[in-house]
C-alpha positions in Angstrom: 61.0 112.8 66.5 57.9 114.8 66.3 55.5 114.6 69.0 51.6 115.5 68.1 49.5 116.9 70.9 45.9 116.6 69.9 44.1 119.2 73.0 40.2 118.6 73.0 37.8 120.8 74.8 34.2 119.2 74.9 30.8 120.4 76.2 27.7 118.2 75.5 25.2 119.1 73.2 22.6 121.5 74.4 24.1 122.5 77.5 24.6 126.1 76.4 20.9 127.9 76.8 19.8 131.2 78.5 17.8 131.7 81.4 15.8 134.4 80.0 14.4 134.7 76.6 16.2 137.0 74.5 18.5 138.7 78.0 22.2 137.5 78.6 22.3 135.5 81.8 24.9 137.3 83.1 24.9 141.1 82.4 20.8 140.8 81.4 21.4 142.6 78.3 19.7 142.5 75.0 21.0 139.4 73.4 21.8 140.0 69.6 21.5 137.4 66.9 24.4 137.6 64.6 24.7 136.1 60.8 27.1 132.9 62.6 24.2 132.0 65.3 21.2 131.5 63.5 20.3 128.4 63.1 21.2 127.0 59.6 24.9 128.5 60.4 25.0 126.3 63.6 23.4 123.1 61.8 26.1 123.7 59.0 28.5 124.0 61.4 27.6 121.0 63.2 27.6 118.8 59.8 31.5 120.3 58.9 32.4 119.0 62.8 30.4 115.4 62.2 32.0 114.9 59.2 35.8 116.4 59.7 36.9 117.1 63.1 34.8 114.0 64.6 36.6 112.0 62.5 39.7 113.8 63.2 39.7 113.4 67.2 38.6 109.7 66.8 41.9 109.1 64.6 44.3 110.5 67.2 42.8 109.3 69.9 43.3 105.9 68.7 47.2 107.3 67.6 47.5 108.4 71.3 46.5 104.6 72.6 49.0 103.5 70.3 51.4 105.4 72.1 52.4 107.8 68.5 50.6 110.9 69.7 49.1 112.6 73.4 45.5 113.3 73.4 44.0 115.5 76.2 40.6 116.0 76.6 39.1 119.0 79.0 35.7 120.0 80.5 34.6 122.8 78.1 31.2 123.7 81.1 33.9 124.8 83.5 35.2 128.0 84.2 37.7 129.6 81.5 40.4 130.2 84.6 40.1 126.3 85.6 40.5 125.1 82.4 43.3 127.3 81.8 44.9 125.6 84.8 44.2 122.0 83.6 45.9 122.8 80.1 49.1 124.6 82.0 49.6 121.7 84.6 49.3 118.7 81.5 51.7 120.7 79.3 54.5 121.3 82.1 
């Protein structure tokens, strides 16, 4: 039998953003805008997820309540090293 594991990391809309204008909030160096981050690139971007992999993760998760799939869904804000640990403990 093949199991599917659909693995979901969410952060909500607009809750990415710098402190200061144009500095990375971290290391305060010069932020530079690459061809992927302007701004039609995200909208596109956000279209192609809307469209596909909305659809996508709202299939399997009903797949998963039928008991055909597992879905697991994790905190995308949180630190990289915690979600790491969330993902290892739900796959052992």
């Amino acid at each position: 039998m093949l199991t599917l594991l659909l693995v979901v990391l969410t952060t909500p809309f607009g809750t990415i953003h710098q402190s200061v204008e144009g500095k990375d909030d971290v290391t305060g160096e010069d932020l530079v805008i690459r061809e992927d981050d302007k701004e039609e690139t995200v909208r596109a971007r956000l279209t192609v997820y809307h469209n596909q992999t909305a659809l996508s993760i709202e299939y399997y998760g009903k797949e998963a309540v039928a008991g055909n799939t597992k879905y697991l869904k994790f905190d995308g804000t949180l630190p990289v090293a915690e979600v790491s640990a969330q993902l290892e403990k739900a796959l052992a």
